[in-house]
N, C-alpha and C positions, 0 to 999 in steps of 0.2 A: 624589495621593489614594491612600489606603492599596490594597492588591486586595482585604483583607479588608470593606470599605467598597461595592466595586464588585460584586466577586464574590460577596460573602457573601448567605444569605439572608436574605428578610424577613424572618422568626424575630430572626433575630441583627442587627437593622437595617441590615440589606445593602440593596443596590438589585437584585440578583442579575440584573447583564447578561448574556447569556453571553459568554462567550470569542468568539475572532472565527474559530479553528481548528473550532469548533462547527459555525459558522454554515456557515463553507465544507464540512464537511464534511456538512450538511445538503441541498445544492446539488449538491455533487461527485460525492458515491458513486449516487446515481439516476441523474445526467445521465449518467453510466459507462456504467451498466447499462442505462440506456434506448438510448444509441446503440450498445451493443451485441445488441441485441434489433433495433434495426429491420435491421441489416447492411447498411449501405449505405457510402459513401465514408468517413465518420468511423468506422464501427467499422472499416471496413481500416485506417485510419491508425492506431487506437488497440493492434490486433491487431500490428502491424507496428514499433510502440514498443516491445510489451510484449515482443517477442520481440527487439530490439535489446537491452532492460535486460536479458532473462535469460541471453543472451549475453554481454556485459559484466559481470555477477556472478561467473557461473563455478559457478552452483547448478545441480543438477540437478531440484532440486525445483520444481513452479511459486512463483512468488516472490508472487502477491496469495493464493495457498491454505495456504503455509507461511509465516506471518510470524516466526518466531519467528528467523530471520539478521538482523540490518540489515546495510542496503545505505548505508552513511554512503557508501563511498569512491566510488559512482559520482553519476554527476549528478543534482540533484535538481530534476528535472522534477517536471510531472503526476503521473505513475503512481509514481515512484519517492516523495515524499512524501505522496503517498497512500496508499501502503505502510504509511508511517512511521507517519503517523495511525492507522493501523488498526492498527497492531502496537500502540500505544498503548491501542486500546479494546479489545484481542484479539480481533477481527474478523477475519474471514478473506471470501474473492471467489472462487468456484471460476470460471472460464472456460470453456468448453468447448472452442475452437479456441483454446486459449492451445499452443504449444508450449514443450517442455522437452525439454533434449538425454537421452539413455537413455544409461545406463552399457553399459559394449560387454562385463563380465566378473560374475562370482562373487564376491563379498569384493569389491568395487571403493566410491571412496566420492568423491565431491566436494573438491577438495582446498579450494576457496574453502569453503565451506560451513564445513568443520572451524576452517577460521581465523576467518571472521566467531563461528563459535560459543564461540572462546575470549575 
């Protein structure tokens, strides 16, 4: 069946499903935020993820408040294509206890950052 058919809408005699990235993302970005609001065992796991991907990036920026890098070459978890998702809608996630490593100089700059941005 065509997507135009699926996806299109009523107007256009679509059926107009949504996409199924929608849906999860309907589910996903609350259930994030909620278990980070109560701070219990899942938001340390989740705290403790997000600080493993920004480590493995190599950004200095927080990686759900700056979407504008992708993160193709690292694994795509949870967090990590939830990213992606939201770099897609240009949504951004500020954290509050997310960490991000700090530049230790003057003129300093992320050397992954500059490569993801090329």
């Amino acid at each position: 069946m065509p997507d135009a058919v699926i996806f299109g809408t009523m107007s256009y005699e679509g059926m107009e499903f949504p996409q199924t990235y929608t849906l999860q993302d309907q589910l996903q970005i609350p259930g994030v935020i909620r278990q980070l609001r109560w701070n219990k065992t899942v938001a340390n796991d989740i705290l403790v993820t997000l600080d493993n991907i920004q480590l493995n990036t190599g950004f200095v920026t927080p990686i759900m408040e700056d979407i504008r890098p992708g993160m193709d070459y690292v694994d795509q978890g949870l967090l990590a294509s939830l990213q992606g998702r939201m770099r897609e809608m240009k949504a951004t996630m500020w954290i509050e206890k997310a960490w991000a490593p700090k530049l230790q100089r003057e003129n300093d700059g992320a050397i992954m950052e500059r490569f993801a941005a090329i």
